[in-house]
N, C-alpha and C positions, 0 to 999 in steps of 0.2 A: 256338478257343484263341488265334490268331493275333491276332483282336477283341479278347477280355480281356487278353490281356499288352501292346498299343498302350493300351489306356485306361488300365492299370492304370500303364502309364511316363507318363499324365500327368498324372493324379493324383503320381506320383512326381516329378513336376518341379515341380509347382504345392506339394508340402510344401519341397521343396528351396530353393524362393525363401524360405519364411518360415525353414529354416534358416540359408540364406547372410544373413541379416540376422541373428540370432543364433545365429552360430557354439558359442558358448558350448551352448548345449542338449545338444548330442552327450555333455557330459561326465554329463548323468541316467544314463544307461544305462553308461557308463563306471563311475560311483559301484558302481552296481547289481550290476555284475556283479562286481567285487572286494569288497564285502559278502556277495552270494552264494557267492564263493569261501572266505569266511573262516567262515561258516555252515556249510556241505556241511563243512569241513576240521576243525569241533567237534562235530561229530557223527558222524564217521565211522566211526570208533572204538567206543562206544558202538551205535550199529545196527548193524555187524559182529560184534561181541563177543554182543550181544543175539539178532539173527536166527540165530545160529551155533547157539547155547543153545536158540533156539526160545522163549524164554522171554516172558512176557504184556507185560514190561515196554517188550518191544521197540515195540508200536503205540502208547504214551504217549509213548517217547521218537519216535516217528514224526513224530504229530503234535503233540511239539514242533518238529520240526526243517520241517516244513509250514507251524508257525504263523510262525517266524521267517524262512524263505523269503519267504513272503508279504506277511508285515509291509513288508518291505525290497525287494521287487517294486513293491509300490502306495504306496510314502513315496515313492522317486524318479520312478515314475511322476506321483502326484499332483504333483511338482514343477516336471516339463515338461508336462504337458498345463494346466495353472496359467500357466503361462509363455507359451502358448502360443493360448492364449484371448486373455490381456492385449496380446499382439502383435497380433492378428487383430482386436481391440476398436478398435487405436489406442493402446495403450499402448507403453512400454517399458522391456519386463522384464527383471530380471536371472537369474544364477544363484542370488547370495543371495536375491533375492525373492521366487523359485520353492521352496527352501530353505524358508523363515519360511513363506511358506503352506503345506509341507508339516506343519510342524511344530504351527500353527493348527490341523492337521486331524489331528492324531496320535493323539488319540481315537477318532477315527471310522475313520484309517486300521488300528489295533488290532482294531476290532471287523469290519472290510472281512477282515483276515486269521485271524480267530477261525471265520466263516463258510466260508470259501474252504480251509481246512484241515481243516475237519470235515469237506466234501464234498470233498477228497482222499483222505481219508481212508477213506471208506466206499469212491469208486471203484476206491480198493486192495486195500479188504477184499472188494468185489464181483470185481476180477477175479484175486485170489485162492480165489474158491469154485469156480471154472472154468474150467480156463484157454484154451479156447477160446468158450465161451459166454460166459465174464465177461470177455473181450479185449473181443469185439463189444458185451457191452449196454453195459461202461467207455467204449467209443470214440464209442456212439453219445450216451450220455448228457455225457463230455464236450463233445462237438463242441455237443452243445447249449446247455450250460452257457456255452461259450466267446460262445457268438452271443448266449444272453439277458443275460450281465454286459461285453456293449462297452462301454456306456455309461456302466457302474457310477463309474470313475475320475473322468470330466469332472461326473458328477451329485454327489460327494464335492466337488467343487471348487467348485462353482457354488454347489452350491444346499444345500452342509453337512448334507445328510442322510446319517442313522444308516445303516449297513450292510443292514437289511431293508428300508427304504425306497426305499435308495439302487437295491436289487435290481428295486424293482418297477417304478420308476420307468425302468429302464433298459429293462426289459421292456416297455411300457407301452411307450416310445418310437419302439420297434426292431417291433413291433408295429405301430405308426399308419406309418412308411415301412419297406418289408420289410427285415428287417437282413439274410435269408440272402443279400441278394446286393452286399453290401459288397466289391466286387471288392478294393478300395486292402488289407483285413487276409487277405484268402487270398492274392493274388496277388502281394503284396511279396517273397515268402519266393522266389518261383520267379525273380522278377529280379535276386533278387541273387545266386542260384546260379548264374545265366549268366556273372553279372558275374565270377563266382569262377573259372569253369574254366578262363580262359588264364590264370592262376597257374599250377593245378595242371598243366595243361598243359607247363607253362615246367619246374618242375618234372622232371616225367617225362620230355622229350626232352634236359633233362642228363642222367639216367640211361641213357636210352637209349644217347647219343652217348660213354657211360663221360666226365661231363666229371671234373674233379680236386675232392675231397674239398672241399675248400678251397672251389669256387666250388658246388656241389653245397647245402655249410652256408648257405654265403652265398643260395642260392636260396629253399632252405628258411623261413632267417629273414625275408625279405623276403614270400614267400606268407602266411605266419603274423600279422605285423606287417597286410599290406593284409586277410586276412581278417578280421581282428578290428574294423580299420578300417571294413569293408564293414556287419559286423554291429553296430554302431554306431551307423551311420548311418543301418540299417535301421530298428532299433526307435527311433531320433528321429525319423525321416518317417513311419511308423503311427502315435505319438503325436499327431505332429501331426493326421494326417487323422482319426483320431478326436478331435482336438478339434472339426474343422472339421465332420466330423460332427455333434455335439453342439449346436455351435451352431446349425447348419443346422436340425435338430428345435428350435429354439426358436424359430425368424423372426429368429436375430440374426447372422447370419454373412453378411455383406456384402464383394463383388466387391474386387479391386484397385483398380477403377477409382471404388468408393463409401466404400473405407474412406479415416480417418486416413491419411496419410504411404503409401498402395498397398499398404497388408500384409493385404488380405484374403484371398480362397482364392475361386477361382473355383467359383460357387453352383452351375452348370449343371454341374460334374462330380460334386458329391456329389449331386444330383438324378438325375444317371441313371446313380448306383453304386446308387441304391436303389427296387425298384416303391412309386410311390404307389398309396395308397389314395384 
């Protein structure tokens, strides 16, 4: 455990240099998740109202509210992992540049979340048929799902292929170097929970110590502010490494010390995040 969470911090550092050269990226997922917020908050109403009732109408408005999660997931995503290719290439990209290729790809990203909502969809209706049996085949079948469409986002960006293609293709990749053992997208989530705890930490021993209301809010605010902060930063340094993945399965993802201006991504760690074939 102690092996994969040291490799998985350098992979974590080695995205962190292609962020610290564009700081700007952080705001994809920023976008994202205040979209997301405004989404969940026009629906909410509606699938409470629906599910209450029991009524058919409830799983149409479901998967609307799945297709437009998703839409709005894989637009900003497409806009950092875009952004984040053209850095790694030698280029340099912007916010708005990342933007405008998302926007190029708005068709494809439509049909990206047309697919990805229908297979929400069923995985809800599946672990709704049983709520123990359908928790485990939903979790297994996700977790599978999650490994065969890594690539899905970077293969939309590259290479403009439609939503089934873009599926298989992703498959197909993740396949030829094994994807289950992508340490940089399981292992992010547990580094940054560490990172989190002396917050919460800080937190709890003003309560403990009765500090005054006053600095107590003030604690609070500050936990809240750097968590968001933390979560952030998280999903722009897995974008990244899934970019650098991507390129990696093509033969085109080149060293620091080989790329343009040193904004490559060091080859020998995405090589042994993954068994070759």
């Amino acid at each position: 455990m102690f092996e994969r969470m040291s490799y998985t911090w350098q992979i974590m550092g080695a995205s962190w240099q292609i962020l610290r050269k564009d700081k700007g990226l952080v705001l994809f997922p920023l976008f994202s998740s205040i979209c997301c917020l405004i989404v969940m908050a026009s629906f909410f109403l509606p699938l409470h109202n629906l599910g209450r009732a029991r009524d058919p109408m409830f799983y149409v408005v479901l998967f609307c509210f799945y297709f437009a999660n998703y839409f709005v997931i894989t637009f900003f995503n497409t806009g950092i992992v875009a952004c984040a290719v053209s850095r790694m290439a030698g280029g340099d990209p912007t916010l708005m540049g990342g933007l405008r290729e998302a926007f190029k790809r708005i068709h494809l990203i439509a049909g990206w979340a047309l697919v990805s909502a229908t297979v929400g969809l069923v995985l809800r209706m599946v672990a709704e048929r049983s709520r123990l049996l359908g928790r485990i085949v939903t979790a297994i079948l996700g977790g599978a799902w999650t490994v065969m469409t890594y690539l899905v986002v970077p293969v939309l960006v590259v290479e403009n292929k439609g939503p089934i293609e873009a599926f298989k293709e992703s498959t197909r990749l993740l396949s030829k170097t094994w994807g289950t053992r992508l340490v940089g997208h399981f292992g992010f989530g547990i580094i940054f929970f560490l990172l989190s705890l002396p917050a919460f930490f800080l937190v709890v021993t003003a309560l403990v110590l009765h500090a005054s209301g006053y600095v107590t809010l003030m604690l609070i605010g500050c936990v809240v502010v750097y968590v968001i902060l933390l979560a952030l930063v998280q999903s722009a340094l897995q974008s990244i490494f899934q970019a650098a993945v991507y390129m990696y399965t093509q033969g085109a993802l080149l060293s620091p010390a080989q790329s343009p201006g040193g904004h490559g991504f060091p080859v020998e760690l995405v090589r042994n995040a993954m068994y070759e074939k």
